[in-house]
C-alpha positions as CSV (number, residue, x, y, z in Angstrom):
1,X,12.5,-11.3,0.0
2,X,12.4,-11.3,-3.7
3,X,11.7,-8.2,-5.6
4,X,8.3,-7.9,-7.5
5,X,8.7,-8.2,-11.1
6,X,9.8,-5.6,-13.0
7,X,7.2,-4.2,-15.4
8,X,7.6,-3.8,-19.1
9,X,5.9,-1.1,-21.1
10,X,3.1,-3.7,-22.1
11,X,2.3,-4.2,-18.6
12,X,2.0,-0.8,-17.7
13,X,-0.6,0.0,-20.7
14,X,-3.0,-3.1,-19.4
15,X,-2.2,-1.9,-15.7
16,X,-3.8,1.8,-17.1
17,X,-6.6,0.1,-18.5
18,X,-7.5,-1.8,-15.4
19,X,-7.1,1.4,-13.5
20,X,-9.2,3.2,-15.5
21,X,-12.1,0.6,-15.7
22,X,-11.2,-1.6,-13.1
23,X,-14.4,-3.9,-13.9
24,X,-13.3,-4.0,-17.6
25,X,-13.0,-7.7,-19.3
26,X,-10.3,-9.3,-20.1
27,X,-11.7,-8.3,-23.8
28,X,-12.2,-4.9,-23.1
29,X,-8.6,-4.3,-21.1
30,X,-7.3,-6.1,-24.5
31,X,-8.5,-3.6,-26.4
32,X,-7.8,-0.9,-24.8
33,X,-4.5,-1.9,-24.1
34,X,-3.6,-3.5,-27.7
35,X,-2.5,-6.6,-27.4
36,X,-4.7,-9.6,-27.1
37,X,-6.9,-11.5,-24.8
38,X,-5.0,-14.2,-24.0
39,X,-2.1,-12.1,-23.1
40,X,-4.1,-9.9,-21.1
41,X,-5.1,-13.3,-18.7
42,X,-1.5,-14.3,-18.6
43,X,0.1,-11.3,-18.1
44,X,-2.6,-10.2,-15.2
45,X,-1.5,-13.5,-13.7
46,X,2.0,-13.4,-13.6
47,X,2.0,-9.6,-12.4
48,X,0.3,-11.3,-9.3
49,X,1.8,-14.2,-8.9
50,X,4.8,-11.9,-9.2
51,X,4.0,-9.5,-6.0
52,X,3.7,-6.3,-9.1
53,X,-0.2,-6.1,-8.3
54,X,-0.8,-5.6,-4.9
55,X,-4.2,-6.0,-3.2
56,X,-7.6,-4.9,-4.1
57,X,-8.0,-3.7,-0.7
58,X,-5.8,-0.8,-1.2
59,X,-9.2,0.8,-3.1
60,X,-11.2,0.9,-0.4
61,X,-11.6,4.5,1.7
62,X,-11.0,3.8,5.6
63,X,-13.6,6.7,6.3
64,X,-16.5,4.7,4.4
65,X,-15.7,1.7,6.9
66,X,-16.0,4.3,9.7
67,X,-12.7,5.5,10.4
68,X,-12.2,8.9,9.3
69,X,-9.2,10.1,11.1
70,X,-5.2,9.1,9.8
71,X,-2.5,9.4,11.8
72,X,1.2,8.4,11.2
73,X,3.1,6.9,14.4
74,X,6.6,7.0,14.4
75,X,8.3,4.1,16.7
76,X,11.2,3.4,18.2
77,X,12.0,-0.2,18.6
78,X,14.6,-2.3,20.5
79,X,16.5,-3.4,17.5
80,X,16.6,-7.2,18.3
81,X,12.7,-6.9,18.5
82,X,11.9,-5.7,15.5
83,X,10.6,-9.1,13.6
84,X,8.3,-9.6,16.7
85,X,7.3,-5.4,16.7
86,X,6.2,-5.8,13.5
87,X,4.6,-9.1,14.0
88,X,2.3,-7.3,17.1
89,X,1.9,-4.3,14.9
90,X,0.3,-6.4,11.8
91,X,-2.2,-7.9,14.1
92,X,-3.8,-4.2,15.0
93,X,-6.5,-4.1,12.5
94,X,-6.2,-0.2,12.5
95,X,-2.8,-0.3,11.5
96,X,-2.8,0.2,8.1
97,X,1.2,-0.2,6.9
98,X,4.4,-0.4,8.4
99,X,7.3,1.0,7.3
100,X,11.3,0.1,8.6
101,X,13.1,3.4,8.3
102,X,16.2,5.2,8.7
103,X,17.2,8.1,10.8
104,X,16.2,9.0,14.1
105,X,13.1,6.5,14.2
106,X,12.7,3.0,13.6
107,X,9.4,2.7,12.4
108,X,6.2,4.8,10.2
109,X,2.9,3.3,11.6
110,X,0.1,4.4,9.6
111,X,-3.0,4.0,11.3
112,X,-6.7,5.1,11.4
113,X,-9.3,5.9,13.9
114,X,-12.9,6.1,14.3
115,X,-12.0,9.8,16.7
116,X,-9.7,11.2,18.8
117,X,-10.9,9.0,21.9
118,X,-10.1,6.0,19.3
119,X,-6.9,7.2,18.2
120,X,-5.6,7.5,21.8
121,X,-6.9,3.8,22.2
122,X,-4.3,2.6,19.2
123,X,-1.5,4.9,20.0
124,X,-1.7,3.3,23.5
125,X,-1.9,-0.4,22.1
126,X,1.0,0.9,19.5
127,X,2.9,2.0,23.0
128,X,2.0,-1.4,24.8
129,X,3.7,-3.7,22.2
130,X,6.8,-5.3,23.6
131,X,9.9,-3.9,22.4
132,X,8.4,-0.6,21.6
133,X,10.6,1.9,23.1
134,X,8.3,5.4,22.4
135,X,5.8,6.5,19.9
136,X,5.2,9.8,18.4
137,X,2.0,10.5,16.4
138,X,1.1,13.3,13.9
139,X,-2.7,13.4,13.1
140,X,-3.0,13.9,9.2
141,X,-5.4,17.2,8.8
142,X,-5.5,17.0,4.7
143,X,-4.1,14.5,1.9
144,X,-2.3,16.8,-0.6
145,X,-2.0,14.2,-2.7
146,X,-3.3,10.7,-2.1
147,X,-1.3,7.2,-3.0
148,X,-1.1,7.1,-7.0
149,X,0.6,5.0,-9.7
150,X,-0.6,6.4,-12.7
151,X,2.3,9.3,-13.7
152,X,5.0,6.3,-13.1
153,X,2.4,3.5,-15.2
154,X,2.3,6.6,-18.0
155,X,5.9,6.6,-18.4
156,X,6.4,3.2,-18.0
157,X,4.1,2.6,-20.9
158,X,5.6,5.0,-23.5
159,X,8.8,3.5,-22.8
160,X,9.9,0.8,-24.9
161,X,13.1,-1.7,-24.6
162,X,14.8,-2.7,-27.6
């Protein structure tokens, strides 16, 4: 799997524009961002076509489509399973990411519920995918501090290469 693109200080000002005012025109994100309208368009489209921006879906609050409760499910797989574990796991529409990691468990499910009763129905449908050894879940109680960019897109922009 190819790496996104790596993005350059002039990137990282139009992606802090967008951020901010994510309806902003092209115009307006040129401005803001100081460099011109054109570059804006092209520069939005490569970062895309590039796998840098990731989905608009990412905005959008599970809890305002009805499913208020996170968990995180860690996984143990059989190891010669794990392209068809994750397969089954991407096709659970409450399973938000999957993550491959190292250490004692194989895999971070993140998921979301509509309640309790729900999240007992996906943990079990987590449990009942083929090559799924055992599952662990931790209900999340609080986000501390919820998924952000914008320190790392600050100090990308006021970098510059030369």
């Amino acid at each position: 799997m190819t790496p996104p693109a790596r993005i350059d200080h002039t990137d990282a000002r139009l992606l802090l524009a967008l951020a901010a005012h994510p309806r902003a025109t092209a115009v307006a994100l040129a401005e803001q961002a100081g460099v011109s309208r054109n570059t804006v368009r092209s520069r939005l489209t490569a970062l895309e076509g590039s796998r840098a921006v990731e989905s608009f879906d990412r905005r959008v609050s599970p809890a305002a489509l009805g499913y208020p409760l996170a968990a995180y499910v860690t996984a143990h797989v059989v190891q010669r399973r794990l392209d068809e574990v994750a397969t089954a796991l991407g096709a659970v529409p409450e399973v938000l990411e999957v993550h491959g990691l190292t250490g004692e468990s194989d895999l971070l499910v993140h998921v979301v519920a509509t309640d309790a009763d729900d999240l007992y129905r996906v943990a079990g449908r987590l449990l009942a995918v083929p090559g799924v050894e055992r599952t662990q879940t931790a209900l999340v109680m609080r986000r501390l501090v919820g998924y952000r960019l914008t320190p790392l897109l600050q100090r990308a922009a006021a970098r510059r290469h030369g």
